[in-house]
Structure formats: structure tokens, C-alpha cells
mmCIF file of the N, C-alpha and C atoms, coordinates in Angstrom:
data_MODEL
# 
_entry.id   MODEL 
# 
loop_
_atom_site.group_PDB 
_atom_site.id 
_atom_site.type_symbol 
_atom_site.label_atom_id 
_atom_site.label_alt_id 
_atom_site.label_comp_id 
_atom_site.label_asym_id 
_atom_site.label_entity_id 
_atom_site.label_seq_id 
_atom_site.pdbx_PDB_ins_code 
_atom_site.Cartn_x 
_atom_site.Cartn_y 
_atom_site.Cartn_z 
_atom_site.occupancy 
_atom_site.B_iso_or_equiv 
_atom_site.pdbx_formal_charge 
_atom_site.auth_seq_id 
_atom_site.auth_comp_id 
_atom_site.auth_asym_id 
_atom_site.auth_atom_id 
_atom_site.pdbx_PDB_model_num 
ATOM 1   N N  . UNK A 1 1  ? -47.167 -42.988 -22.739 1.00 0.00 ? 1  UNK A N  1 
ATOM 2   C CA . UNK A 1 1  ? -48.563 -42.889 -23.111 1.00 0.00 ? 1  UNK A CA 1 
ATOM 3   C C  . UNK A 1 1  ? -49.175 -41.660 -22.455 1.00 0.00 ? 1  UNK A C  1 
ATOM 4   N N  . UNK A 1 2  ? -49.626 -41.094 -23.082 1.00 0.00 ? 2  UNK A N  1 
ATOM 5   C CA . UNK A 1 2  ? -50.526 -40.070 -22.836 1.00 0.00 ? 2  UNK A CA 1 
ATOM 6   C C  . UNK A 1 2  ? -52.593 -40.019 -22.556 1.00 0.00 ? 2  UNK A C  1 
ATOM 7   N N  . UNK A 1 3  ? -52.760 -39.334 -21.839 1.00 0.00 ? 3  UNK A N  1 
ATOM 8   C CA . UNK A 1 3  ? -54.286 -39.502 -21.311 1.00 0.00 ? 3  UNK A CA 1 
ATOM 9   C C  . UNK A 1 3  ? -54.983 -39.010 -22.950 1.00 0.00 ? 3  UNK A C  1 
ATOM 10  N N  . UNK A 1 4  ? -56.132 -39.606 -23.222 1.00 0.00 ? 4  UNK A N  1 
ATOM 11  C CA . UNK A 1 4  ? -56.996 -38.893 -24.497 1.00 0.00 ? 4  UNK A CA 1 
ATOM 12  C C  . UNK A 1 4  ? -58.266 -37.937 -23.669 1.00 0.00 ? 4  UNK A C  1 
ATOM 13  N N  . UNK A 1 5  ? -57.965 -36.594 -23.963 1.00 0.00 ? 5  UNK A N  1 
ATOM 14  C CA . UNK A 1 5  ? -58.923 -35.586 -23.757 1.00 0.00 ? 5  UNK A CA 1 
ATOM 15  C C  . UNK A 1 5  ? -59.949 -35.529 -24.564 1.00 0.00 ? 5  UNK A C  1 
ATOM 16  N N  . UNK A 1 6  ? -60.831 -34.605 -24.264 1.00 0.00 ? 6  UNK A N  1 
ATOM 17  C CA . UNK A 1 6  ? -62.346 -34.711 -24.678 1.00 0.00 ? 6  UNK A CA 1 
ATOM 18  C C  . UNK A 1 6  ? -62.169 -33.975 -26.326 1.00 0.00 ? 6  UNK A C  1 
ATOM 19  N N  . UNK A 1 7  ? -61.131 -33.459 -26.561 1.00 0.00 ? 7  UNK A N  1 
ATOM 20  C CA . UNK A 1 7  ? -61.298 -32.803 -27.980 1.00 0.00 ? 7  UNK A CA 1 
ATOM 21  C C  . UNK A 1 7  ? -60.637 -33.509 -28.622 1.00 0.00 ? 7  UNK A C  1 
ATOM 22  N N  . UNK A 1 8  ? -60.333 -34.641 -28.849 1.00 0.00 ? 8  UNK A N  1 
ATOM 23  C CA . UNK A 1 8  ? -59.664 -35.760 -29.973 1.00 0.00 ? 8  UNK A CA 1 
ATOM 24  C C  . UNK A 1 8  ? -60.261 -36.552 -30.147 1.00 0.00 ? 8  UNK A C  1 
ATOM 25  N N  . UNK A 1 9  ? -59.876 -36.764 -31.656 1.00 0.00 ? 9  UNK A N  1 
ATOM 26  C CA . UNK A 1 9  ? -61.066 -37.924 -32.723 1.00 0.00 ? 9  UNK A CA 1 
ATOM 27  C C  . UNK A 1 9  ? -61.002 -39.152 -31.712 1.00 0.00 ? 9  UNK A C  1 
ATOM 28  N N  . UNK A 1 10 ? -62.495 -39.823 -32.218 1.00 0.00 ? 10 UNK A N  1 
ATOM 29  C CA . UNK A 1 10 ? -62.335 -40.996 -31.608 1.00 0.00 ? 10 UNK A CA 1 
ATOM 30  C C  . UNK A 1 10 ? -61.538 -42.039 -31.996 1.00 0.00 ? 10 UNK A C  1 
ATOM 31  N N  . UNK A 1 11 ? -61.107 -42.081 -33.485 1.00 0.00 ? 11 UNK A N  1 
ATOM 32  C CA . UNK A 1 11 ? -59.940 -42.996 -33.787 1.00 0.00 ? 11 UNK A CA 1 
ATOM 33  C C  . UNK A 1 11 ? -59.228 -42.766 -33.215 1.00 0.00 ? 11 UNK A C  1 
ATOM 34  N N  . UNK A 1 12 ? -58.429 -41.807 -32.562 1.00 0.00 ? 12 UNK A N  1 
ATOM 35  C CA . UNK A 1 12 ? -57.507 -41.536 -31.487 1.00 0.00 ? 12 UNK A CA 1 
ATOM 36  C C  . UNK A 1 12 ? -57.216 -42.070 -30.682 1.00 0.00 ? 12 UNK A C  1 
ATOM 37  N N  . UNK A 1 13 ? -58.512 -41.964 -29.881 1.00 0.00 ? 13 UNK A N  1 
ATOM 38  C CA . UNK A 1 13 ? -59.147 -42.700 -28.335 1.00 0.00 ? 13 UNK A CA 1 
ATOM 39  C C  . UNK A 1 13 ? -58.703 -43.993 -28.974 1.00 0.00 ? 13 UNK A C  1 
ATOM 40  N N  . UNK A 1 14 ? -59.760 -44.545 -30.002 1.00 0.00 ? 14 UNK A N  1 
ATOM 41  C CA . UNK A 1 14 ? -59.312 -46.033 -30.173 1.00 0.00 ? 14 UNK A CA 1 
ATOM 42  C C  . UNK A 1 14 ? -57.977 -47.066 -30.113 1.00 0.00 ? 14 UNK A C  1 
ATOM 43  N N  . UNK A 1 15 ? -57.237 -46.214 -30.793 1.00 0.00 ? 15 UNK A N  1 
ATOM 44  C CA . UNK A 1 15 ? -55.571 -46.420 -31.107 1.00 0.00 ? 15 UNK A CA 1 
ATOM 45  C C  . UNK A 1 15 ? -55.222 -46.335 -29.779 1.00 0.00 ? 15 UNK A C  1 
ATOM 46  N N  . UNK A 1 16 ? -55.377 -45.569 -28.811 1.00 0.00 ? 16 UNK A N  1 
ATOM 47  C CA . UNK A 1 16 ? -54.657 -45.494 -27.499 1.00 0.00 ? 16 UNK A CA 1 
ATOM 48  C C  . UNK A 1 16 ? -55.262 -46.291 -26.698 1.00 0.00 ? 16 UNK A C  1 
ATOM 49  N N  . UNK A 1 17 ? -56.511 -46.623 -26.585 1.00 0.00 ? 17 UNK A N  1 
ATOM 50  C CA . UNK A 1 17 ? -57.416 -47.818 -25.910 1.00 0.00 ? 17 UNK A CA 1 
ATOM 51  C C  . UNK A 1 17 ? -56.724 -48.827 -26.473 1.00 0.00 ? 17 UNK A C  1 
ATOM 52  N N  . UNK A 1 18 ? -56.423 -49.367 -27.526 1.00 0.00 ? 18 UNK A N  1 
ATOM 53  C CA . UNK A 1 18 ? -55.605 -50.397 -27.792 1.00 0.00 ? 18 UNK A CA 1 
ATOM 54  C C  . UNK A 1 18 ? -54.367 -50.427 -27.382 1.00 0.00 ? 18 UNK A C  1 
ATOM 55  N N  . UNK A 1 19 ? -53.466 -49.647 -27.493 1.00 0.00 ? 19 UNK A N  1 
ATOM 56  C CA . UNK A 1 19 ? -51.978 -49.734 -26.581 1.00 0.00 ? 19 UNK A CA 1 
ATOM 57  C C  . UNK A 1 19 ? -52.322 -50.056 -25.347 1.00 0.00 ? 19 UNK A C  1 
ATOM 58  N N  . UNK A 1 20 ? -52.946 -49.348 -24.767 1.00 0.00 ? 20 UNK A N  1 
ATOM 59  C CA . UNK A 1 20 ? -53.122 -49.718 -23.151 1.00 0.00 ? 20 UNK A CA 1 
ATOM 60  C C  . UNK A 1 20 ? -53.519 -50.595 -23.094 1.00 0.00 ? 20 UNK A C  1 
ATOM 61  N N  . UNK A 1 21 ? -54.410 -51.105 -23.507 1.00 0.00 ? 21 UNK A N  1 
ATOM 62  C CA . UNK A 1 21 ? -54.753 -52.786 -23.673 1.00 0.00 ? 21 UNK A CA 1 
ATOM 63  C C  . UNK A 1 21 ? -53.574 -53.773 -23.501 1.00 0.00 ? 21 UNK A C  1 
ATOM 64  N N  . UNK A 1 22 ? -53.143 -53.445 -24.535 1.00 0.00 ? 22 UNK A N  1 
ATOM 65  C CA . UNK A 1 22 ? -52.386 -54.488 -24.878 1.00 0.00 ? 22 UNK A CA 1 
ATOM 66  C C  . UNK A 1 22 ? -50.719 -54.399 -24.484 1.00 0.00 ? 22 UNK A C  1 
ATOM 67  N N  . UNK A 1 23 ? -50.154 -52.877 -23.797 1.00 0.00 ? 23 UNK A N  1 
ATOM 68  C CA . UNK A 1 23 ? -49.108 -52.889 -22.453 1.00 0.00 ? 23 UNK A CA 1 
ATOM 69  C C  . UNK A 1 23 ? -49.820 -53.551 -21.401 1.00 0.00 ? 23 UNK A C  1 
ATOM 70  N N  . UNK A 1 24 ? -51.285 -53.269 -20.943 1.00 0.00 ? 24 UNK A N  1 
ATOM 71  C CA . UNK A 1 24 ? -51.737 -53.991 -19.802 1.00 0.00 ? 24 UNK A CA 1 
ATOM 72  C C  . UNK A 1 24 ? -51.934 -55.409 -19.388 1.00 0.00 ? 24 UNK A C  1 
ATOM 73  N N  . UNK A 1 25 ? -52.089 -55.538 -20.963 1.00 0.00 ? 25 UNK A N  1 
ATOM 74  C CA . UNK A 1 25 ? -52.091 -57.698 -21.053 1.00 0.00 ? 25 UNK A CA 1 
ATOM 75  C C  . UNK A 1 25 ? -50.493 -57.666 -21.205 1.00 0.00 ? 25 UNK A C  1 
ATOM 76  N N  . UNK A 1 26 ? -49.778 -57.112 -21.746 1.00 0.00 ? 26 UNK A N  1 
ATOM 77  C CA . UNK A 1 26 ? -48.388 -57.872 -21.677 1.00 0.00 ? 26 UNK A CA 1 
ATOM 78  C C  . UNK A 1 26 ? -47.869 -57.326 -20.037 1.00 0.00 ? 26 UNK A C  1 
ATOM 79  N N  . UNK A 1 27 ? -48.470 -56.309 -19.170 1.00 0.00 ? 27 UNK A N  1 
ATOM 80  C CA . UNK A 1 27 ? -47.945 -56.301 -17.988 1.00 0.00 ? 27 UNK A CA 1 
ATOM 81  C C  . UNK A 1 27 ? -48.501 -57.575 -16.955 1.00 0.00 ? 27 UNK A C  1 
ATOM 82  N N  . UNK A 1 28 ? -49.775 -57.992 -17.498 1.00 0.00 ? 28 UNK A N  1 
ATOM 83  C CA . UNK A 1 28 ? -50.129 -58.899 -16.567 1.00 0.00 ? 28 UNK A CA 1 
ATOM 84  C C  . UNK A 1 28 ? -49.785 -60.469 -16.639 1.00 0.00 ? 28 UNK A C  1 
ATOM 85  N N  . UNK A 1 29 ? -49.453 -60.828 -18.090 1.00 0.00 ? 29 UNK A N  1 
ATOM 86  C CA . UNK A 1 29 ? -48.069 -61.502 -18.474 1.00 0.00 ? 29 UNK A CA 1 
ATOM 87  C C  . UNK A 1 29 ? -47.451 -61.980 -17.639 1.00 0.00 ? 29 UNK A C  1 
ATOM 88  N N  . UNK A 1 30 ? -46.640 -60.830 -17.583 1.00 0.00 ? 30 UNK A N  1 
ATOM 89  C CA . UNK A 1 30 ? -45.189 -60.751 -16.861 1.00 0.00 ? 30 UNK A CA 1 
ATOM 90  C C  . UNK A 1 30 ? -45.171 -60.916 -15.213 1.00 0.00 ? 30 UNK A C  1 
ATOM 91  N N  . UNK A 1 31 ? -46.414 -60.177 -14.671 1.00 0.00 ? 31 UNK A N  1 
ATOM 92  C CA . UNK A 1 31 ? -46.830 -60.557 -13.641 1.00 0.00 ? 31 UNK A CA 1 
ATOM 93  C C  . UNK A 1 31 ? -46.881 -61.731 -13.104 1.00 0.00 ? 31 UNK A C  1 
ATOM 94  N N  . UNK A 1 32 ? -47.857 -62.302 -14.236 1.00 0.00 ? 32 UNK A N  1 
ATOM 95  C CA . UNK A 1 32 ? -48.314 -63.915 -13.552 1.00 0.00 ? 32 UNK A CA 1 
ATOM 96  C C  . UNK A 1 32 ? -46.748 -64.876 -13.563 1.00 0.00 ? 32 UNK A C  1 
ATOM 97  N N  . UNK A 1 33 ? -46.315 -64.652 -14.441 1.00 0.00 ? 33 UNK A N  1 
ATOM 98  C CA . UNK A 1 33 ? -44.407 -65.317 -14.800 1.00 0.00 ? 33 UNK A CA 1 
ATOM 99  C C  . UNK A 1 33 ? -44.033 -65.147 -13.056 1.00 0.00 ? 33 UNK A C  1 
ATOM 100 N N  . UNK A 1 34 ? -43.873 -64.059 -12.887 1.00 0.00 ? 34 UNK A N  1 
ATOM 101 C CA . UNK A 1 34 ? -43.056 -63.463 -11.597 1.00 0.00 ? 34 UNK A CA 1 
ATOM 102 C C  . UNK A 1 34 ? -43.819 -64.134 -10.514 1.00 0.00 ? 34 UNK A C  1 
ATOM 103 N N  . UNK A 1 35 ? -45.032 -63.998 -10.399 1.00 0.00 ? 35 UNK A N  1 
ATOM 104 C CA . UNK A 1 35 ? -45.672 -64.674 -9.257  1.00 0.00 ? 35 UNK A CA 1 
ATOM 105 C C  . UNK A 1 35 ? -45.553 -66.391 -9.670  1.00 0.00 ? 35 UNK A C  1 
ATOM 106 N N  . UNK A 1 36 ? -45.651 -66.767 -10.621 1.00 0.00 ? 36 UNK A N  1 
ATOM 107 C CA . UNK A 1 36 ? -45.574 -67.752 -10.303 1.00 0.00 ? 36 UNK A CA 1 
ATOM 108 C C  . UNK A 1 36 ? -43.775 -69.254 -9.994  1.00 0.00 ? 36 UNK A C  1 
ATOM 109 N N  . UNK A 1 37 ? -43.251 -67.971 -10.255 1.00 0.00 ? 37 UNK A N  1 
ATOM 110 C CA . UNK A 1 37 ? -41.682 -68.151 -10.412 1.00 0.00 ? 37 UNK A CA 1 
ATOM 111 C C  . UNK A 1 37 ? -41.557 -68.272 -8.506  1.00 0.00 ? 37 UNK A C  1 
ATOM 112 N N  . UNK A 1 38 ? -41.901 -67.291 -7.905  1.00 0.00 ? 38 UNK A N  1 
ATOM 113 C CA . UNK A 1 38 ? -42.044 -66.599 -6.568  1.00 0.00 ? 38 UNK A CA 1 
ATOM 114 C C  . UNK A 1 38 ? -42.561 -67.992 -5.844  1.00 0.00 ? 38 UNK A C  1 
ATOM 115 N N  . UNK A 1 39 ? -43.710 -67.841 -6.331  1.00 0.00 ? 39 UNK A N  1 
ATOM 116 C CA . UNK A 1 39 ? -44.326 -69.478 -5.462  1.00 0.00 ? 39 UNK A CA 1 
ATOM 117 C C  . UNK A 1 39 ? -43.290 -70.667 -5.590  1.00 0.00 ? 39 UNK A C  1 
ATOM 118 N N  . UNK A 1 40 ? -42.870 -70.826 -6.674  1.00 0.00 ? 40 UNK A N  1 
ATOM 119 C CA . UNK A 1 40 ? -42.090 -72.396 -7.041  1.00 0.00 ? 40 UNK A CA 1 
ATOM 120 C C  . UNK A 1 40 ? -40.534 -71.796 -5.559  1.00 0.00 ? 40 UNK A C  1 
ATOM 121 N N  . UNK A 1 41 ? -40.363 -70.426 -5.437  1.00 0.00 ? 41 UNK A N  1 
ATOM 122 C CA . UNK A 1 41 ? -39.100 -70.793 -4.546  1.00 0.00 ? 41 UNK A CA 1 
ATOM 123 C C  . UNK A 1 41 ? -39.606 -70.665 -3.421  1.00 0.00 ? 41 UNK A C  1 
ATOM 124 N N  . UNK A 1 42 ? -40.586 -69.925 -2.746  1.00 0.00 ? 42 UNK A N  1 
ATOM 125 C CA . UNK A 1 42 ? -41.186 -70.075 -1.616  1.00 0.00 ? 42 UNK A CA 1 
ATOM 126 C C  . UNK A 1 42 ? -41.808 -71.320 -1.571  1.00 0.00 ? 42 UNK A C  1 
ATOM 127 N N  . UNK A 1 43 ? -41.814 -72.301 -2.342  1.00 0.00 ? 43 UNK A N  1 
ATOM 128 C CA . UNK A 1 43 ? -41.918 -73.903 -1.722  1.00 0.00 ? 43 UNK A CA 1 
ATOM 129 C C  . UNK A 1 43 ? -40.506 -74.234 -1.951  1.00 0.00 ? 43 UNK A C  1 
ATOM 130 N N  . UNK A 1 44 ? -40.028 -74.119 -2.141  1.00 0.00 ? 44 UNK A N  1 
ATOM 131 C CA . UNK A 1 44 ? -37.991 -74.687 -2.281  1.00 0.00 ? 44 UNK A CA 1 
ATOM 132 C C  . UNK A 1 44 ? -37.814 -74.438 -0.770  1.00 0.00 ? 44 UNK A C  1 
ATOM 133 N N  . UNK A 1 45 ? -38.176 -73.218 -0.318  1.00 0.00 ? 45 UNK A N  1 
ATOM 134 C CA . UNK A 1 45 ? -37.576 -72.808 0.736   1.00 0.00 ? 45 UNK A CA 1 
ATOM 135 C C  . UNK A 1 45 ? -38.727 -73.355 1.935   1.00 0.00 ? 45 UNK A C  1 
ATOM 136 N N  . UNK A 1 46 ? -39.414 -73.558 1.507   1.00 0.00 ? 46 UNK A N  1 
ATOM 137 C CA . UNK A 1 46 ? -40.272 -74.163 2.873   1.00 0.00 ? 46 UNK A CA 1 
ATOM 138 C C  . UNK A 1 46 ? -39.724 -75.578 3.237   1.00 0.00 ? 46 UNK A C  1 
ATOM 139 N N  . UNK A 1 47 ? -39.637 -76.572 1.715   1.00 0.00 ? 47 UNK A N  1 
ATOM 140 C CA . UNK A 1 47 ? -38.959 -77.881 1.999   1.00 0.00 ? 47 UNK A CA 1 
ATOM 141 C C  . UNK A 1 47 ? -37.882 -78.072 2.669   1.00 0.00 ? 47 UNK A C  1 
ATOM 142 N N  . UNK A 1 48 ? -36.799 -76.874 2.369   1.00 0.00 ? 48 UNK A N  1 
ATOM 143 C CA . UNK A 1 48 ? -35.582 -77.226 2.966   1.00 0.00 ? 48 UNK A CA 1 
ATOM 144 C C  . UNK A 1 48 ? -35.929 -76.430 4.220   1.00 0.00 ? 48 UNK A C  1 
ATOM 145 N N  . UNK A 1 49 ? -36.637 -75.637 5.113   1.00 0.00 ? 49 UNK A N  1 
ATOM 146 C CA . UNK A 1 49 ? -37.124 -75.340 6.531   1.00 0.00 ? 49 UNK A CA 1 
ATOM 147 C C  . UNK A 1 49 ? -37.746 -76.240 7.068   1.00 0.00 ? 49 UNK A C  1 
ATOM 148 N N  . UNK A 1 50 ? -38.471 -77.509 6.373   1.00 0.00 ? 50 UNK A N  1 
ATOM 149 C CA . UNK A 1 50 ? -39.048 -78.197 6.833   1.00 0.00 ? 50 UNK A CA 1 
ATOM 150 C C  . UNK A 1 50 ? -37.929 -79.297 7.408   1.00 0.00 ? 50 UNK A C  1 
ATOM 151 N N  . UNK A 1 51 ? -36.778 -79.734 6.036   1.00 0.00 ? 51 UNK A N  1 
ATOM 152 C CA . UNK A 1 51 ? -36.237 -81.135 6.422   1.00 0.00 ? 51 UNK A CA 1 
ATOM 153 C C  . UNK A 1 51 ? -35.358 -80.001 7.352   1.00 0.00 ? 51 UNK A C  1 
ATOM 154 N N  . UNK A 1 52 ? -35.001 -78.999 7.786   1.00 0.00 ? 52 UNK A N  1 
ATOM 155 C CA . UNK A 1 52 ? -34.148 -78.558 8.825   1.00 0.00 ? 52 UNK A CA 1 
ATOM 156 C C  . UNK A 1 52 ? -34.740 -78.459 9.963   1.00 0.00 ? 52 UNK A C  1 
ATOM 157 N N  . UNK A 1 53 ? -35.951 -78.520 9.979   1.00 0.00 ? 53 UNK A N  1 
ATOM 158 C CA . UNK A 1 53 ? -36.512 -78.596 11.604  1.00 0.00 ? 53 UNK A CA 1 
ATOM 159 C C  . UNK A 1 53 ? -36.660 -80.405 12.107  1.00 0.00 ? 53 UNK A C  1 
ATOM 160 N N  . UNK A 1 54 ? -37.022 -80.935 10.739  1.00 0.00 ? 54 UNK A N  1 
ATOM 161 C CA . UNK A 1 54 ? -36.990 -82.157 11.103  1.00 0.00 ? 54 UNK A CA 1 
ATOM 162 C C  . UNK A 1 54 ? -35.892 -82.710 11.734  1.00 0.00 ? 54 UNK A C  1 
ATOM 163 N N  . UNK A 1 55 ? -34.243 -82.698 11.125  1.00 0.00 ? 55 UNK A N  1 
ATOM 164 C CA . UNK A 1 55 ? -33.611 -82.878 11.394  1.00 0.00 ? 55 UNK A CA 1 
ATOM 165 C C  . UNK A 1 55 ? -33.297 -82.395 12.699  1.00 0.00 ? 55 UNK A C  1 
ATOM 166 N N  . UNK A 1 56 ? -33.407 -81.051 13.373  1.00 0.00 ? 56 UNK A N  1 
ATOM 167 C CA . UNK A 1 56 ? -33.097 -80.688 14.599  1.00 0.00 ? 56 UNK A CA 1 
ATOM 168 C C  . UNK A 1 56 ? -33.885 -81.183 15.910  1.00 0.00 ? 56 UNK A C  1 
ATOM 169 N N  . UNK A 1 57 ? -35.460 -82.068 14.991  1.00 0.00 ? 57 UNK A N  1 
ATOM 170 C CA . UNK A 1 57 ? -36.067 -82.451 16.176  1.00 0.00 ? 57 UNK A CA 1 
ATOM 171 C C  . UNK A 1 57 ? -35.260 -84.163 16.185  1.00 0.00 ? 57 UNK A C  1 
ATOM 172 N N  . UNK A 1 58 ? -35.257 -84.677 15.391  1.00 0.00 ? 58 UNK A N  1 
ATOM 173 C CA . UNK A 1 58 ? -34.615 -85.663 15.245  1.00 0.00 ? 58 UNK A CA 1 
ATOM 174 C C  . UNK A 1 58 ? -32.964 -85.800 16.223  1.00 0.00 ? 58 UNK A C  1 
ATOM 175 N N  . UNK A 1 59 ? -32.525 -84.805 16.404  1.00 0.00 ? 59 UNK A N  1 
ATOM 176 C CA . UNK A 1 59 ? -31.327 -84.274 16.998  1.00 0.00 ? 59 UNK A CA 1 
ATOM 177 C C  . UNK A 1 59 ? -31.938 -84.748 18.394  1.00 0.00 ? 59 UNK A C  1 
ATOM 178 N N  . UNK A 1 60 ? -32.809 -83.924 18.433  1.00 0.00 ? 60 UNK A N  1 
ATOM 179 C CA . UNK A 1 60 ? -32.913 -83.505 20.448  1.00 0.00 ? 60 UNK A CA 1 
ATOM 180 C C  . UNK A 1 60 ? -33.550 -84.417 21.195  1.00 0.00 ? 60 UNK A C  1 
ATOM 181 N N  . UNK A 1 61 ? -34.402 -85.555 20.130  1.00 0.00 ? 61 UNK A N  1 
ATOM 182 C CA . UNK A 1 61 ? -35.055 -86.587 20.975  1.00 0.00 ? 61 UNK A CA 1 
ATOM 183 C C  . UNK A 1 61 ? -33.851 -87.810 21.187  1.00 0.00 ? 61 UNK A C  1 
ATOM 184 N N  . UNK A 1 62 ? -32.995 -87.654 20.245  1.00 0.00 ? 62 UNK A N  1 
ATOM 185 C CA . UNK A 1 62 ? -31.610 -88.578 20.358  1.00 0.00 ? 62 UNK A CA 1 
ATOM 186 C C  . UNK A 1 62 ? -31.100 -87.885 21.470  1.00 0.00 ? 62 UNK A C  1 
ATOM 187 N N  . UNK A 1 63 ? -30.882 -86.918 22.175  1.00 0.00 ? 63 UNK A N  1 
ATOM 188 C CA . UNK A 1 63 ? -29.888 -86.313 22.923  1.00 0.00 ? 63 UNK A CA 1 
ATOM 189 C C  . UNK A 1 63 ? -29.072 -85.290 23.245  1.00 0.00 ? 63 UNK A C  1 
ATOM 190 N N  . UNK A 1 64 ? -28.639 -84.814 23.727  1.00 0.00 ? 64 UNK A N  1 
ATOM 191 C CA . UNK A 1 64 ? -26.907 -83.789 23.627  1.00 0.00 ? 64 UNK A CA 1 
ATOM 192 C C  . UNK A 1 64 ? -26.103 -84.955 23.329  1.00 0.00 ? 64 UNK A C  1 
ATOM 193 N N  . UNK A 1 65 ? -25.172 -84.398 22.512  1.00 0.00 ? 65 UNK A N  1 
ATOM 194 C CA . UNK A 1 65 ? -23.990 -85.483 21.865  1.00 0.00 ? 65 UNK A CA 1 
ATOM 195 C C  . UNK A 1 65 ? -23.174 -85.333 23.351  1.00 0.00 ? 65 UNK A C  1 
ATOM 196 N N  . UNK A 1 66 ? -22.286 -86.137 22.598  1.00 0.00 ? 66 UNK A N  1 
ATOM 197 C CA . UNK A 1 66 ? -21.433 -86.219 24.378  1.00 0.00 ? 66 UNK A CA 1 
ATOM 198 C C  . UNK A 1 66 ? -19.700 -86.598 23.207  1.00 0.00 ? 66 UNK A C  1 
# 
């Protein structure tokens, strides 16, 4: 895509105001997909940090194994 300068028709402008538009809605699309893909594993990964601390506190109030 190219910038529209001051000496081109305004149907011009228009046609290119619409592409950008509408690369910019399909970039923000894709965005929200990715972020929200991102969140669902940054809670995957918090659950399983969570039951792994649990488990290690669960460990240490039982003891050193012997």
C-alpha cells in the first residue's frame, strides 16, 4: 500500500481508505485470535504452577522422606 498525496482524485483516496480499513480490521482480527489464544495458555500454565507448588508445599509439611 502506498500513502495518497495531495494531487490524486478523491476516488483514489477513497479506494485506498477502504483497503486500509479493511487490512486494519482483518489485522485486528487476527490480533484479538492471538491474544486471546495467549491468555487460554497463560492460564494452562498458571494451573499446572499452581498444582506444582501445591504439591511441593504438601511435600515439606509431611517431611524429608527418609
Amino acid at each position: 500500500m502506498r500513502p495518497v498525496f495531495v494531487g490524486e482524485q478523491v476516488s483514489d483516496a477513497d479506494e485506498y481508505l477502504e483497503r486500509k480499513t479493511a487490512y486494519l480490521a482483518d489485522n485486528c482480527e487476527r490480533l484479538e485470535a492471538n491474544i486471546q489464544e495467549k491468555r487460554k495458555n497463560l492460564e494452562a500454565v498458571t494451573m499446572v504452577m499452581q498444582a506444582r507448588m501445591n504439591q511441593m508445599q504438601g511435600q515439606q509439611k509431611q517431611g524429608p522422606a527418609q
